[in-house]
C-alpha positions in Angstrom: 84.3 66.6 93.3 87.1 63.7 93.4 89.7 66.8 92.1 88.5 68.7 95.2 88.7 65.7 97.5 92.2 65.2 96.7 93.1 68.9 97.2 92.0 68.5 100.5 93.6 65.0 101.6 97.0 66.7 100.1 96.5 69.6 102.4 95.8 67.5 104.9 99.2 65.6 105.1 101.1 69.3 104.6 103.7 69.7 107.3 102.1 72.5 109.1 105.2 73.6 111.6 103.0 75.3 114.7 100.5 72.2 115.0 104.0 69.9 114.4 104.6 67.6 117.6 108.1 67.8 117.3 108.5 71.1 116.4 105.8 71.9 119.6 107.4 69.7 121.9 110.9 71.3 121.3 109.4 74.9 121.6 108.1 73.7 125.4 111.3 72.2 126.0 113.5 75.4 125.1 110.1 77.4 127.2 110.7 75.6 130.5 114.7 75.2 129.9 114.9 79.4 129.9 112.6 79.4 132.6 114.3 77.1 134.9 117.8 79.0 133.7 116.5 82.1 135.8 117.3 80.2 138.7 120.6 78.3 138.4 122.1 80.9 135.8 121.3 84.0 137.4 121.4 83.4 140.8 124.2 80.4 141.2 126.2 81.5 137.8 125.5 78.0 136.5 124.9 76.8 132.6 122.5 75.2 131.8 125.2 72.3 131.1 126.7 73.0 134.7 123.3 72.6 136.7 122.1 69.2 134.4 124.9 68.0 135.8 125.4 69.3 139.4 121.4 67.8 139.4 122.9 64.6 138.2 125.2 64.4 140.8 122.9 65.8 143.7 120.5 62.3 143.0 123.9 60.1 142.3 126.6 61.6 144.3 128.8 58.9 142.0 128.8 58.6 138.3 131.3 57.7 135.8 131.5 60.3 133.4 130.2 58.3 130.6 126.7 58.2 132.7 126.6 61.6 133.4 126.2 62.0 129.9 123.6 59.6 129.5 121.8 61.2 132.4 121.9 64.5 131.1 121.6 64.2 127.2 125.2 66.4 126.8 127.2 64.9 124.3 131.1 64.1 125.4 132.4 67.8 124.3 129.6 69.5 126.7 129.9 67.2 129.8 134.1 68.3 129.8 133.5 71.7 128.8 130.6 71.6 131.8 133.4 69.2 134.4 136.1 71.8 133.5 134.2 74.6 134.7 132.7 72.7 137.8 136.1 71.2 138.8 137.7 75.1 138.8 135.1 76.2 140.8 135.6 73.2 143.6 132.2 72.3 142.7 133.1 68.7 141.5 135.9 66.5 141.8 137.1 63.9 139.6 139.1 60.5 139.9 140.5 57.3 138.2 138.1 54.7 138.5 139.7 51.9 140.1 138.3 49.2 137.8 138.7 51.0 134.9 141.8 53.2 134.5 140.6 54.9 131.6 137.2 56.5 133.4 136.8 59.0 135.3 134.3 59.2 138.3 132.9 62.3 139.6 131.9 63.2 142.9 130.0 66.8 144.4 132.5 68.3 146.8 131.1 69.6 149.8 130.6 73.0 148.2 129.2 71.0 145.6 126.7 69.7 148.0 126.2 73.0 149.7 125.3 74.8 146.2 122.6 71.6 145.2 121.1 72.3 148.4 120.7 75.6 147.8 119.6 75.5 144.6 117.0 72.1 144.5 114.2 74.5 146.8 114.2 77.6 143.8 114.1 74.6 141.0 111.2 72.4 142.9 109.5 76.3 143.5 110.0 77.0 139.7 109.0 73.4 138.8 105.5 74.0 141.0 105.1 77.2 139.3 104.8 76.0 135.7 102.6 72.9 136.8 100.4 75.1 138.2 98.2 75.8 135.6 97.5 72.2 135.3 95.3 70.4 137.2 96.5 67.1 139.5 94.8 64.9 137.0 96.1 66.7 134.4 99.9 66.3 135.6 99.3 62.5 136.2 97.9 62.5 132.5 100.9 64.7 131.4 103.5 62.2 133.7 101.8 59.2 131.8 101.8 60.7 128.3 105.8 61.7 128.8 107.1 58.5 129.9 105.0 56.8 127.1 106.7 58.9 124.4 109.8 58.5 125.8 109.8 54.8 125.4 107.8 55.4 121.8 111.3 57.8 120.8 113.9 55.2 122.6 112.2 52.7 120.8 112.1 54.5 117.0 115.8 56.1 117.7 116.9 52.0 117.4 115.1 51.5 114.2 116.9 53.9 112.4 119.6 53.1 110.0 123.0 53.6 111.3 124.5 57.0 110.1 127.8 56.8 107.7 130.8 58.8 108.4 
């Protein structure tokens, strides 16, 4: 019996990678990301880099470049690749801040504009679309639950060691 009882409190702590949170959370994540890519990729020509960022800027028509990738969780080589290819289309613009010579501040051009404009009413449509299948209450639960595990994961990220080059 205690044999058997052990088997079964081993199984229980087994990784099982479906029912993993994580792993779940990352699948949904990836899920909504392709979703929401039908509408900036294929009908504005946008990555999925390009329109975290054009979003970025449509709420903060401002930002260093630093923020932008704080805002948009692109590392440094993803937000240039993403500027690059936004700046050649006339999409953003970039400058010398003026208190600090070495950053960089970006602005939407007024195409920039234009195109957020165009593109915020397909990504609210999308957006209304996927919450659909959940209730009001169920999206305030959902709204709740998010922003606790996001200050749960900010919190946890600072108690890890420090990573060694």
């Amino acid at each position: 019996m205690r044999d058997r009882k052990q088997g079964e409190a081993a199984t229980e702590r087994e990784l099982r990678l479906q029912h993993y949170f994580p792993y779940r959370l990352a699948r949904l994540a990836e899920q909504v990301s392709l979703a929401v890519a039908e509408v900036y990729a294929d009908r504005f020509a946008l990555s999925r880099q390009e329109w975290r960022i054009l979003a970025a800027l449509g709420e903060q028509p401002r930002l260093p470049t630093k923020q932008i990738g704080r805002l948009t969780t692109l590392d440094k080589m993803n937000v240039s690749r993403a500027m690059q290819g936004l700046e050649a289309r006339g999409i953003v613009s970039r400058s010398r801040d003026p208190e600090d010579g070495r950053e960089r501040i970006v602005t939407l051009t007024a195409a920039g504009r234009a195109l957020y404009r165009r593109i915020v009413p397909y990504a609210l449509a999308r957006e209304a679309d996927l919450l659909g299948v959940l209730s009001a209450a169920e999206i305030a639960t959902l709204d709740a639950a998010i922003d606790k595990l996001l200050a749960a994961a900010e919190r946890s990220a600072g108690d890890l060691p420090a990573r060694k080059a």
